[in-house]
Every structure is written in structure tokens, then in C-alpha cells.
C-alpha positions as CSV (number, residue, x, y, z in Angstrom):
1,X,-4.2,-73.2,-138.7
2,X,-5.3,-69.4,-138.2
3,X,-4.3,-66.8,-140.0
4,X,-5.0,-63.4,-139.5
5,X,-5.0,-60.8,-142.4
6,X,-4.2,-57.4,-141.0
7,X,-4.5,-53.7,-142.7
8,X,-0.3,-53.8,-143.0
9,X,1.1,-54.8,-146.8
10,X,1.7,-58.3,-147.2
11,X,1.5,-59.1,-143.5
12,X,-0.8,-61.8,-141.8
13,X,-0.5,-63.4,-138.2
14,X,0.3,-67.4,-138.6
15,X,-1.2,-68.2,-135.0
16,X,1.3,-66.0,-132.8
17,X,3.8,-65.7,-135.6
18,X,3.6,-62.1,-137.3
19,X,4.7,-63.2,-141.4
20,X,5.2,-60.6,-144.3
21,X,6.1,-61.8,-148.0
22,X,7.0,-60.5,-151.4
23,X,5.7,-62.1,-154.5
24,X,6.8,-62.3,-158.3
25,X,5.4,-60.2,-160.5
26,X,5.4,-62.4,-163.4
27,X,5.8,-66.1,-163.3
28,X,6.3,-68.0,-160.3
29,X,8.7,-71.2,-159.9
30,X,6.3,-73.0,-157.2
31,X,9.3,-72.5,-154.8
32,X,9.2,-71.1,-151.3
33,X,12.1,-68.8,-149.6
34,X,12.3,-68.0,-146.1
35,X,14.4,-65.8,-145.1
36,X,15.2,-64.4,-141.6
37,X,17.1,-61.6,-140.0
38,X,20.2,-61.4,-137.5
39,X,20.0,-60.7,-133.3
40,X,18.0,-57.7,-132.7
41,X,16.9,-57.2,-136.4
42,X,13.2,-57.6,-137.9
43,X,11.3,-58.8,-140.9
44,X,10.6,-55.3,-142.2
45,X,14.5,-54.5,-142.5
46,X,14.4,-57.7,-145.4
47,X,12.0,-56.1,-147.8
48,X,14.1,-55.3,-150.3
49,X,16.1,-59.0,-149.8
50,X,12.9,-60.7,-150.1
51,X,11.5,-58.0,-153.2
52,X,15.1,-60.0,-154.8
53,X,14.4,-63.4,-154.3
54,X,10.6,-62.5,-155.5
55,X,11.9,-61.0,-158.8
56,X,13.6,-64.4,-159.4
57,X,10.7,-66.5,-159.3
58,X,9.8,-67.5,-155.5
59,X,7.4,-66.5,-153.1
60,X,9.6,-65.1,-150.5
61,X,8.3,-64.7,-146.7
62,X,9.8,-63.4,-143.5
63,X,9.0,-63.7,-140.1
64,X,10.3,-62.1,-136.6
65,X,12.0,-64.7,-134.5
66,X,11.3,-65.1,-130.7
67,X,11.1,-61.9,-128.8
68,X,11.9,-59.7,-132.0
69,X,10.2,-57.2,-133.8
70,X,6.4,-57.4,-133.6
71,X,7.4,-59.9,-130.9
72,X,9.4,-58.3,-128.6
73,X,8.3,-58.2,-125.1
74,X,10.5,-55.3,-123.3
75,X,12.3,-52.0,-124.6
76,X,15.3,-52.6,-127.0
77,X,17.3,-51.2,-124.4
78,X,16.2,-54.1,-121.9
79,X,16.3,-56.3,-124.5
80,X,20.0,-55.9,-125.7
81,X,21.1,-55.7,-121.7
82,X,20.0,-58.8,-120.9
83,X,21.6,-60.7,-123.9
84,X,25.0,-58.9,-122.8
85,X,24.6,-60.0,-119.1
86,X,24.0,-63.9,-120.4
87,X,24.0,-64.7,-123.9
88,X,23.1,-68.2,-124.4
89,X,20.4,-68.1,-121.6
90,X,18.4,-66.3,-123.8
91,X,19.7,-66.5,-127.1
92,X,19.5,-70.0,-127.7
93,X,16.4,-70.6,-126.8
94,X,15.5,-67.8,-129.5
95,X,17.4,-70.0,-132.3
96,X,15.4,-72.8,-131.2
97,X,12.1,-72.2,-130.8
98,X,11.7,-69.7,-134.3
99,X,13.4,-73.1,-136.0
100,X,10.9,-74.7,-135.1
101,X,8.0,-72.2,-136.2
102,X,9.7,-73.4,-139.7
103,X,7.0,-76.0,-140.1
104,X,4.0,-74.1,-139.1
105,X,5.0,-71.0,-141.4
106,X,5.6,-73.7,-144.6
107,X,2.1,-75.1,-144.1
108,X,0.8,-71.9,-144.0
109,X,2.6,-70.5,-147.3
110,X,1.7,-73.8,-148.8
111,X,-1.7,-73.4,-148.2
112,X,-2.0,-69.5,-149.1
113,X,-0.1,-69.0,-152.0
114,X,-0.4,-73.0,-153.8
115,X,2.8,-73.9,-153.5
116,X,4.1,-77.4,-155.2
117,X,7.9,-76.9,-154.7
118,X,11.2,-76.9,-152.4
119,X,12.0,-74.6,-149.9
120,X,14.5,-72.6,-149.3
121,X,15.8,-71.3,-145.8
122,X,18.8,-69.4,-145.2
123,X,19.6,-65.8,-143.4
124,X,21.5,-63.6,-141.5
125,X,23.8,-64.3,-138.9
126,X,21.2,-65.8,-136.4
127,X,18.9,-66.2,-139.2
128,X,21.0,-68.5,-140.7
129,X,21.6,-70.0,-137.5
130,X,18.0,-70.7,-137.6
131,X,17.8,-71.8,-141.0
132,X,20.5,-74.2,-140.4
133,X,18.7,-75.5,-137.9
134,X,15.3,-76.0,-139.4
135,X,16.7,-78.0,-141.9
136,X,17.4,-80.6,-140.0
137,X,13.9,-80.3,-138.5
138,X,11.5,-80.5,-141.6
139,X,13.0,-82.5,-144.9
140,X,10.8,-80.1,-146.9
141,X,13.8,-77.9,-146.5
142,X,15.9,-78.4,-149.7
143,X,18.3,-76.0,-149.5
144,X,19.8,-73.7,-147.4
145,X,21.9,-70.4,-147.4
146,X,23.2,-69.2,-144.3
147,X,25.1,-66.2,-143.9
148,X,27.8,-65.1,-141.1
149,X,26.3,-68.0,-139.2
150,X,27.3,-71.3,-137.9
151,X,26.4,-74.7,-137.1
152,X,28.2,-74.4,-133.7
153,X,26.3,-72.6,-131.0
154,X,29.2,-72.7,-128.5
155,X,31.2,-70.8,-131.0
156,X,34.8,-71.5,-129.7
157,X,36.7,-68.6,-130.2
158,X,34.7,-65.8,-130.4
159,X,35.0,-62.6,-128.9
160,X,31.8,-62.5,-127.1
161,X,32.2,-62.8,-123.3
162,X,31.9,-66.3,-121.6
163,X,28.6,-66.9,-120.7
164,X,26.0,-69.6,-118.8
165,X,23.2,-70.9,-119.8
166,X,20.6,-72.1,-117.4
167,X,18.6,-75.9,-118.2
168,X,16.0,-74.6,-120.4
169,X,18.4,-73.4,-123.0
170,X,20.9,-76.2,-122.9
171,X,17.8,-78.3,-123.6
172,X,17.6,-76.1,-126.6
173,X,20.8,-76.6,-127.6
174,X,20.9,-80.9,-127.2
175,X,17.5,-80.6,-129.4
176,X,18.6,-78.0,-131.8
177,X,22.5,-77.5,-132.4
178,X,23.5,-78.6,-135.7
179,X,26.8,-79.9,-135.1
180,X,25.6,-82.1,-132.4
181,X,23.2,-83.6,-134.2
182,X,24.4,-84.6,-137.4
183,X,22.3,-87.7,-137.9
184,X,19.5,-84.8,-138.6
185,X,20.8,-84.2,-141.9
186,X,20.8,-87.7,-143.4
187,X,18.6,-86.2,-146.2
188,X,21.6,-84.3,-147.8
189,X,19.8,-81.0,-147.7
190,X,21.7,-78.3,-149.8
191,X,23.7,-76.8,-147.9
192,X,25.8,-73.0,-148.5
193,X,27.5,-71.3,-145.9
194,X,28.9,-67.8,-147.0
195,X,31.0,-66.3,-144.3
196,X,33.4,-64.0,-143.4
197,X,36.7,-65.3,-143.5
198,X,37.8,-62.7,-140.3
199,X,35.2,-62.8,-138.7
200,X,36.0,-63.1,-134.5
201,X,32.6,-63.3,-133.7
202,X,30.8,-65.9,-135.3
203,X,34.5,-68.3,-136.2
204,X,34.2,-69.4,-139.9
205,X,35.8,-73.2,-138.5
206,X,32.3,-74.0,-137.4
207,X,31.3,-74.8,-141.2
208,X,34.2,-77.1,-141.9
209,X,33.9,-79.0,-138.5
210,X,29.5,-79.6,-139.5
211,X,30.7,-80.4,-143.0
212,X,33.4,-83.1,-141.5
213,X,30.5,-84.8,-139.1
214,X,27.9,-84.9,-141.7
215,X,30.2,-85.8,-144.8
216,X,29.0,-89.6,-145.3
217,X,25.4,-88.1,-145.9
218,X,27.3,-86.0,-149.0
219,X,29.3,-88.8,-150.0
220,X,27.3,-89.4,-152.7
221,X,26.3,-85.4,-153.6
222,X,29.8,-83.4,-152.4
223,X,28.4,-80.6,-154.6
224,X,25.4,-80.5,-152.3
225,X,27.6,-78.8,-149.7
226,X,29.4,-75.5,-150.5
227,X,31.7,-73.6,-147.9
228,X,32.5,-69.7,-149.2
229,X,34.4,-67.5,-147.1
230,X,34.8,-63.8,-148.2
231,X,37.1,-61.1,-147.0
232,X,35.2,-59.8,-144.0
233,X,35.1,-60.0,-140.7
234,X,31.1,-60.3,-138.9
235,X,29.5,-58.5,-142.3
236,X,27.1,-59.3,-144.5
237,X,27.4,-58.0,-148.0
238,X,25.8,-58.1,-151.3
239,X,28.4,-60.9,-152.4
240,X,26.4,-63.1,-149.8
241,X,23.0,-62.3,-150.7
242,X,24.1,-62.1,-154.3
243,X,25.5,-66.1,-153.4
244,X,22.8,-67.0,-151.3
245,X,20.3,-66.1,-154.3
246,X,22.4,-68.3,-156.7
247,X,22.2,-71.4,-154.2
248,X,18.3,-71.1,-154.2
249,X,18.1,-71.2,-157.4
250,X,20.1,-73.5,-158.7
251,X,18.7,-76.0,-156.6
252,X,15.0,-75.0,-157.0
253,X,15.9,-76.0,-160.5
254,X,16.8,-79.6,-159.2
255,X,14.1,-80.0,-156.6
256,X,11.0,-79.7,-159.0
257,X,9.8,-83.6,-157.8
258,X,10.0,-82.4,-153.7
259,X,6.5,-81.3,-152.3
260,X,5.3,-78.8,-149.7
């Protein structure tokens, strides 16, 4: 795999995939976070999230999804006007394709930083969306916190305006939705949704119908899968991050035996 090192802090190119990271500065836990941003955000707004996780212990990394960021192929203007013209043409196959980057950015941290633990994956909104779906991608994913997100890409309910997806992202959603493919998460990943209990936009329902269709994997671990809904509409807040933090760590504590 190629990487890059450029003259930015903490910042290499994975292949196409532009990566920054934080790292502790005292002892390490072996473990890996990665940690992504919402629709229209970037890696460099999560400094300070991943400067958090870093002080607890893990080597924490970022990357810009598809078409975000260093990534972005148009003006932000142009950008944000097509995703309000048709939504899940484009932003599906956005969810999909930076899930499954998951893998090649794991090997790389692996490899870079000699990592011997778990990872952790969670985010923000479409981050966690991501997250969520990664995990049921790559087993090496032990745990994941996902925050204002969902498992339900159609999102039945929410106050965005109808929308239609063309082939090419419905094929992105058959391959990649998490509540359509439940049989994905037979490995009981740890799973933490923290969302907003208001919140029109991304429907907090999503959670409980995934955690309904995947419950015979948890039969045996209930305590694997955690639903918290604050009082907030579509917001993250430090209560999330604060929870999402306190998930990765408490199961990097239990995943010591799981390799990258």
C-alpha cells in the first residue's frame, strides 16, 4: 500500500485517501479509533475530537469521505446544490464507498503506528452512518459509536424532501445499508447509538428497528448493544462525544485478544 507523507501535521495520503491522526502522549492502549465527520464536514474540523480519544490511550485517525474535504471535486456551493436537488443519488454512494476505505485505512494504521488491538469506528451523523456501516464490512471493527446517525438509509420520516436515486446508488444501498443486511453483524460488534431523541431529520426509530433485526446475534451479549437518546433534535453535543469516548473504551478493555 502507498503512503504518502506530506509537509501538513500528522497528515499522509493512503493511496487516494488523504488521513490525519493524533497520538497519545504517554502510553498507548494498542487500540485504533476512527473517527469521521458529518455531510459537508472534514477531517481537520475533528482535531480536537481525535486530540480526546488520543489523551485516553488510542491512536486516533480521520479521514475525508468521498468528495469531501481534500477530496472534493466542485465548489461547496455546487456541491451542497446538488445534494439538495437529489439526495440519495449522491449521498449514498458517499456512505458506501468511504465504508469501504475502512479496510485500506486499518491496514495502513496497523502497519504505521504497530498496532496489536481493536478498532473503534463511530462519527457524526454521516460519519456514523459510515461507521455503522463498516462494521459490518471488516470484523476487525470491535466497536462502534455512532452519533445522530442511523442504520436506515431511507430514513422514513424525515424532513428532508423526497428524493430518487438512480442504479448506481441503489446498488450502494443493497450492498451497504445496515438494516437490510443484518446477517453482516453476526460477529456481535459493539454497538452505541447516541441520538437525538427530536430529531426530524435523521428519526431516532432507525436504532431500535437494526437492534430488533439483529437481536439473535446479541442474544447471548445484550450489553453489547446500547441505544441512548438525548434531548436534542439533529445535534451533536459533548454528552455524545463524552458517550462515544466511554464506549471505546470500555470495550478496548475487553477486546485485548482481537488483532489488526
Amino acid at each position: 500500500m502507498d503512503a504518502i507523507e506530506t509537509n501538513k501535521r500528522n497528515h499522509e495520503r493512503v493511496d487516494h485517501i488523504p488521513v490525519i491522526w493524533e497520538e497519545p502522549n504517554g502510553e498507548r492502549n494498542g487500540h485504533l479509533v476512527i473517527w469521521l465527520p458529518g455531510l459537508t464536514g472534514d477531517k481537520e474540523g475533528l482535531r480536537p475530537h481525535l486530540r480526546m480519544f488520543a489523551d485516553a490511550g488510542f491512536v486516533a485517525v480521520s479521514y475525508d469521505p468521498y468528495e469531501h474535504g481534500e477530496r472534493m471535486r466542485e465548489s461547496r456551493d455546487l456541491f451542497v446544490g446538488k445534494l439538495r436537488s437529489n439526495k440519495r443519488r449522491y449521498f449514498w454512494p458517499m456512505i458506501a464507498m468511504t465504508a469501504e476505505e475502512y479496510p485500506r485505512v486499518i491496514d495502513w494504521a496497523a502497519e504505521r503506528f504497530g498496532l496489536t488491538g481493536g478498532v473503534m469506528a463511530g462519527g457524526i451523523s454521516m460519519g456514523g452512518d459510515i461507521a455503522l456501516a463498516a462494521a459490518g464490512l471488516d470484523k476487525r471493527i470491535t466497536a462502534v459509536a455512532a452519533c445522530i446517525s442511523t442504520p436506515d438509509w431511507l430514513r422514513p420520516g424525515t424532513d428532508e424532501e423526497e428524493s430518487r436515486p438512480d442504479t448506481y446508488a441503489w446498488n450502494c444501498y443493497h450492498r451497504c445499508n445496515p438494516l437490510t443486511n443484518a446477517g453482516k453483524y453476526e460477529h456481535a460488534p459493539a454497538i452505541r447509538f447516541l441520538n437525538g431523541a427530536n430529531d426530524g431529520h435523521v428519526p431516532p426509530d432507525g436504532a431500535h428497528k437494526f437492534k430488533a433485526a439483529v437481536s439473535d446475534h446479541y442474544a447471548a451479549c445484550p450489553e453489547r448493544f446500547e441505544i441512548t437518546e438525548f434531548d436534542a433534535a439533529h445535534q451533536f453535543t459533548d454528552e455524545m462525544l463524552n458517550g462515544a469516548l466511554d464506549w471505546f473504551v470500555r470495550h478496548a478493555a475487553m477486546s485485548g485478544s482481537e488483532k489488526l
